[in-house]
C-alpha positions in Angstrom: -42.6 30.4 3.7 -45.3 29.0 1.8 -45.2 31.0 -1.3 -41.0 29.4 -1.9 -42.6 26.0 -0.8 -45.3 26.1 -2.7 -42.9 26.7 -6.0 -39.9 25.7 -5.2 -40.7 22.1 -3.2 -38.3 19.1 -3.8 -39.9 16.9 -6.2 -39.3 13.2 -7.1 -38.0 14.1 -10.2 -35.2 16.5 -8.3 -34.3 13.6 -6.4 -33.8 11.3 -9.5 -32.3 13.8 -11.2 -29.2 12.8 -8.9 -29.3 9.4 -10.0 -30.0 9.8 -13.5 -26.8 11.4 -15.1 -24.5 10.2 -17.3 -22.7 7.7 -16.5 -19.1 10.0 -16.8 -20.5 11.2 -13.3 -20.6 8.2 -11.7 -17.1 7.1 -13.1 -16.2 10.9 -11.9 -17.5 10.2 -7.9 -15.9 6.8 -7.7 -12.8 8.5 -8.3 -13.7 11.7 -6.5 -14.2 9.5 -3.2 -10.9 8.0 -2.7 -9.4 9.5 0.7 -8.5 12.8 0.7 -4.8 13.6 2.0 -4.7 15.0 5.7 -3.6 18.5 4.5 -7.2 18.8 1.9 -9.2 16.6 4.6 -8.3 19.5 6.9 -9.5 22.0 4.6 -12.9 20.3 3.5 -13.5 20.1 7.2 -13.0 23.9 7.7 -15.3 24.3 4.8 -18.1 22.4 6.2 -18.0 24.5 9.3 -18.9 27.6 7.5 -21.9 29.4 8.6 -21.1 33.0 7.5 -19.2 33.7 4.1 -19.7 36.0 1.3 -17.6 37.7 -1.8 -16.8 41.5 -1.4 -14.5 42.7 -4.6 -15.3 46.1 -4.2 -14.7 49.4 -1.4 -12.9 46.2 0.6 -12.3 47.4 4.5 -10.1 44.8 5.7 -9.9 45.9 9.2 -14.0 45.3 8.9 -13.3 42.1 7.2 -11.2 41.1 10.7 -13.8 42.6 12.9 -16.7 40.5 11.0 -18.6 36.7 12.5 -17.7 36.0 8.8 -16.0 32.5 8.8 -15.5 32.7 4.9 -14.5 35.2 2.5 -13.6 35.8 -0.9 -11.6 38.7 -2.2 -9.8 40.2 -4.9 -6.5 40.2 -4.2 -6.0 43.4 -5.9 -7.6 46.0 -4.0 -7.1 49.0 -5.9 -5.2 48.1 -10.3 -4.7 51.6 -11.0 -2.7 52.3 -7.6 -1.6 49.4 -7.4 -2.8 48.2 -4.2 -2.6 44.6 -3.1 -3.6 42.4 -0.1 -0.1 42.0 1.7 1.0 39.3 3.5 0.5 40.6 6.7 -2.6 41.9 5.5 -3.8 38.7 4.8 -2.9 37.1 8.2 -4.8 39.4 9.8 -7.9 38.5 8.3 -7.7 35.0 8.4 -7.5 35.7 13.0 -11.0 36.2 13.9 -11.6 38.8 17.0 -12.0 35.3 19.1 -8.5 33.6 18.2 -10.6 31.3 15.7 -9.4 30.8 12.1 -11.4 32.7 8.8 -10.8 31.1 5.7 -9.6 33.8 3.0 -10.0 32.6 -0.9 -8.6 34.5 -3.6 -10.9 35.6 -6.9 -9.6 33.8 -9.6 -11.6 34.5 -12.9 -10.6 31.4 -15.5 -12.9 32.3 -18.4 -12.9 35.4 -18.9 -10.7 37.9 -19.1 -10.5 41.9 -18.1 -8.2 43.8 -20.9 -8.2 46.7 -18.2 -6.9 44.4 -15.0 -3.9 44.6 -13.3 -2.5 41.3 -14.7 -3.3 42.1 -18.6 0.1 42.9 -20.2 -0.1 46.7 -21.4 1.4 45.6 -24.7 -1.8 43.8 -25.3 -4.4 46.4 -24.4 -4.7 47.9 -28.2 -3.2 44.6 -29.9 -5.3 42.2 -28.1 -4.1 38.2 -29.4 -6.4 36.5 -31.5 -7.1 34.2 -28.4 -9.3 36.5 -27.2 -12.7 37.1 -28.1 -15.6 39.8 -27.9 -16.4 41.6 -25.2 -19.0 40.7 -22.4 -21.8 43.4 -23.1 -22.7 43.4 -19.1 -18.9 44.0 -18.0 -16.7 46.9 -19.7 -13.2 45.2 -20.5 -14.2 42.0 -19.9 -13.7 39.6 -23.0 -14.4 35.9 -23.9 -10.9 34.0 -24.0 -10.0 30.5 -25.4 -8.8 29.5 -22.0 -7.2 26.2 -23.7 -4.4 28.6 -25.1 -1.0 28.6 -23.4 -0.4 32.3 -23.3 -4.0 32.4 -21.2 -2.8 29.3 -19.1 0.5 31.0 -18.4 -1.4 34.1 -16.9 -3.5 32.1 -15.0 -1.6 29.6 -13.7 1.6 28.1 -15.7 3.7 31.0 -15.6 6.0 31.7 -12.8 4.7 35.0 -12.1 1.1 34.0 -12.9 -2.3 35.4 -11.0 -2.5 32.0 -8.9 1.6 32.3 -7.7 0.2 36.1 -6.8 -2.2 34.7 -4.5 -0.3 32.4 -3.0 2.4 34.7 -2.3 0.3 36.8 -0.2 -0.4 33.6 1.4 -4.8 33.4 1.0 -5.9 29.8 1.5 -7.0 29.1 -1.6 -8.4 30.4 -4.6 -12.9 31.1 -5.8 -12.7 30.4 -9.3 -14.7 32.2 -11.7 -16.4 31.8 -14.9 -15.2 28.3 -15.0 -18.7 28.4 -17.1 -16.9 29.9 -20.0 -17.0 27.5 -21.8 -20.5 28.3 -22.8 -19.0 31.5 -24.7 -17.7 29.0 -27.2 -21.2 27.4 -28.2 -20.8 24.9 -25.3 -18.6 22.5 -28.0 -17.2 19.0 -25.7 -13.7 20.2 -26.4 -14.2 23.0 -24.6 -16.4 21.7 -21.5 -13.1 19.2 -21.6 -10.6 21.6 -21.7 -12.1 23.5 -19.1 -12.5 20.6 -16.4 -8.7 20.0 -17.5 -7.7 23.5 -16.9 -9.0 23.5 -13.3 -7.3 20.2 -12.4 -4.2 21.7 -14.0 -4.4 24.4 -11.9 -4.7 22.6 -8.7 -2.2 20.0 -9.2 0.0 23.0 -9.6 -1.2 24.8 -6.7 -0.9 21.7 -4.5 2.4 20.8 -4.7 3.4 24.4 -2.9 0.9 24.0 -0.3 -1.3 20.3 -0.2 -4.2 22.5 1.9 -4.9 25.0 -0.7 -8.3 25.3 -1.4 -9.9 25.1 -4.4 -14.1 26.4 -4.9 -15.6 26.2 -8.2 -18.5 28.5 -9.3 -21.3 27.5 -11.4 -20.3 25.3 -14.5 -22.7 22.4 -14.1 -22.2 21.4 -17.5 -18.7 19.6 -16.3 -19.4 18.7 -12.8 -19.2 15.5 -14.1 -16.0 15.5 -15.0 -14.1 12.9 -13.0 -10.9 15.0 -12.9 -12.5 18.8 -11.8 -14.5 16.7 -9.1 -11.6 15.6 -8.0 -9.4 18.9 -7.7 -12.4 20.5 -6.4 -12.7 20.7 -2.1 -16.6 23.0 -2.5 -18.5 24.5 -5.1 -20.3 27.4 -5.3 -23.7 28.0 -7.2 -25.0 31.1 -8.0 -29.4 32.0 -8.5 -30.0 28.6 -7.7 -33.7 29.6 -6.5 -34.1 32.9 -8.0 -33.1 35.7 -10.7 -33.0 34.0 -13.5 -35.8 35.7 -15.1 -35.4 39.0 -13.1 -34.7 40.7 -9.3 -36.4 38.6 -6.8 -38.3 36.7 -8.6 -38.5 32.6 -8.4 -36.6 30.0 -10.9 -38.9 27.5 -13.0 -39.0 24.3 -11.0 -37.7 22.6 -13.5 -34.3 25.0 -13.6 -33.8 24.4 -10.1 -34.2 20.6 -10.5 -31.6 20.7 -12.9 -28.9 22.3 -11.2 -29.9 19.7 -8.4 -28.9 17.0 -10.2 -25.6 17.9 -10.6 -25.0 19.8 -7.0 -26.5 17.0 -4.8 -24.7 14.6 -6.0 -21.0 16.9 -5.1 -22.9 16.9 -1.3 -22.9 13.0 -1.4 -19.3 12.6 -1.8 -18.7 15.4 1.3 -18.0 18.5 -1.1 -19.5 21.5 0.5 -21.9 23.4 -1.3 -22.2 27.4 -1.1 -25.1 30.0 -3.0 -25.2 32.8 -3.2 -28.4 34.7 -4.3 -28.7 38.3 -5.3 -32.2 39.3 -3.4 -33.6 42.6 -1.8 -37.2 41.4 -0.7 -36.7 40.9 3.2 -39.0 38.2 3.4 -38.0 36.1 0.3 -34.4 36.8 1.3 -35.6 34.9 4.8 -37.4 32.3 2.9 -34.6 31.4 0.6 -31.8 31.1 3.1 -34.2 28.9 5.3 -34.8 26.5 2.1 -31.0 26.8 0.8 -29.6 25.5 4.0 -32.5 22.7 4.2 -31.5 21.9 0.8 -28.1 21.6 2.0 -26.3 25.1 0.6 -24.8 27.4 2.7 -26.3 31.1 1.6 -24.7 34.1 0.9 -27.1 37.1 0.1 -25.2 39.9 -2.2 -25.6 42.6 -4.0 -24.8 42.8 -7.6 -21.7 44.8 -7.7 -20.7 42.7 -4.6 -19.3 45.7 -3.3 -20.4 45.3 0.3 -19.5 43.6 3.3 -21.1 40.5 3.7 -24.0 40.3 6.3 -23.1 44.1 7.4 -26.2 45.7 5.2 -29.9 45.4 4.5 -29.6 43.7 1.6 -27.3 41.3 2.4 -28.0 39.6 5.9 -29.9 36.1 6.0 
């Protein structure tokens, strides 16, 4: 333990670093902290209970999904674009009944910033005559491309239409929805219409999904840029932060101090109004893996250890157990 403690030890200036943000934040966690309604109290309760979780979007087993201790998961709800192969409803209620009788929370992938030309959703008309809403393409992911997420037509595939990816998910009936790339606004040189935009997109999205189902869960990944926002805080019920103590600057190696302290700032703060706090890490050292989970959950996180493709069942490999 001493080599993560050693670099990765809370400072003073971490600590400040909660108190010193703008002052949008503290406007944003006044509001944040009015009462919840029963039906999101309910879920935010559910979420704090979470010991095991973890994102699988590829080769997904969902009879070892049921069989798992996992009390959280997060999946694609397409299992399979080109045949077509979706999470069903009955599908999906199995998962969410544990062998013991006890209830697993099931979230939906939801990716809001980016968008896959090749996906299931993508309108076949626009595969060779993309609309000039969408921009170049993510050199780390074939298909994927930047996308003003402000537009309608993007909105209306998301999460305004009436046959949109979020109606999808909540059809099959998952319990909410991981959304990703909500940092894409850093595709369009971080500009505060865009951070805005973004943060407005997200509470857009809930208001929507909440007045179908008040417990419906919404987890935000990354984004610190907006976590300030008073109106994503609010829509938000956890938040999910990826390479918080490592990878930034390669595999299994630790983040600058100063890094760390940074995404601290903004992440502590979401713990002091009662919005749980997930990480996942991407680690194959045994012992660092050990040394990190032990220092996320002191820091108040609850770990996930994945592999990059996340194409594994959480906790049921090598390179993926705590």
């Amino acid at each position: 333990m001493t080599r993560l403690r050693n670099a990765l030890h809370l400072t003073r200036r971490a600590v400040l670093a909660g108190l010193l943000l703008p002052a949008g934040l503290a406007h944003g966690s006044a509001d944040a902290m009015r009462a919840l309604p029963a039906a999101r109290q309910k879920s935010r309760d559910a979420l704090m209970k979470v010991t095991h979780w973890g994102c699988q979007y590829q080769n997904v087993d969902l009879e070892a999904v049921a069989r798992s201790d996992l009390d959280l998961i997060v999946l694609d709800s397409s299992l399979n674009d080109d045949l077509g192969r979706f999470v069903t409803q009955r599908e999906c209620r199995s998962i969410q009944k544990r062998s013991d009788g006890s209830r697993r929370v099931v979230l939906g992938y939801l990716c809001v910033g980016e968008v896959g030309i090749n996906r299931w959703y993508w309108p076949s008309a626009w595969r060779k005559n993309v609309p000039d809403w969408v921009g170049p393409e993510n050199p780390n992911w074939a298909g994927a491309r930047s996308v003003q997420y402000w537009n309608a037509g993007w909105q209306d595939l998301v999460f305004a239409g009436s046959d949109s990816m979020l109606d999808r998910i909540m059809d099959v009936g998952f319990d909410g929805v991981f959304l990703d790339r909500v940092d894409g606004y850093g595709d369009w040189g971080m500009k505060p219409e865009a951070l805005d935009a973004m943060a407005e997109l997200v509470a857009s999205l809930g208001e929507k999904a909440r007045k179908r189902d008040p417990s419906f869960i919404l987890m935000a990944q990354n984004a610190e840029h907006i976590l300030h926002h008073a109106n994503l805080v609010e829509a938000i019920d956890a938040h999910s932060k990826e390479s918080l103590l490592t990878g930034l600057s390669g595999p299994d190696t630790l983040n600058r101090q100063e890094d760390v302290d940074w995404s601290l700032g903004y992440l502590q703060p979401l713990q002091g109004l009662g919005i749980p706090t997930f990480a996942t890490e991407y680690i194959t050292e045994p012992e660092l893996r050990t040394e990190t989970a032990q220092r996320l959950t002191e820091l108040g996180f609850k770990p996930f250890f994945g592999t990059l493709g996340l194409d594994r069942l959480p906790g049921q490999d090598s390179t993926s157990r705590t």
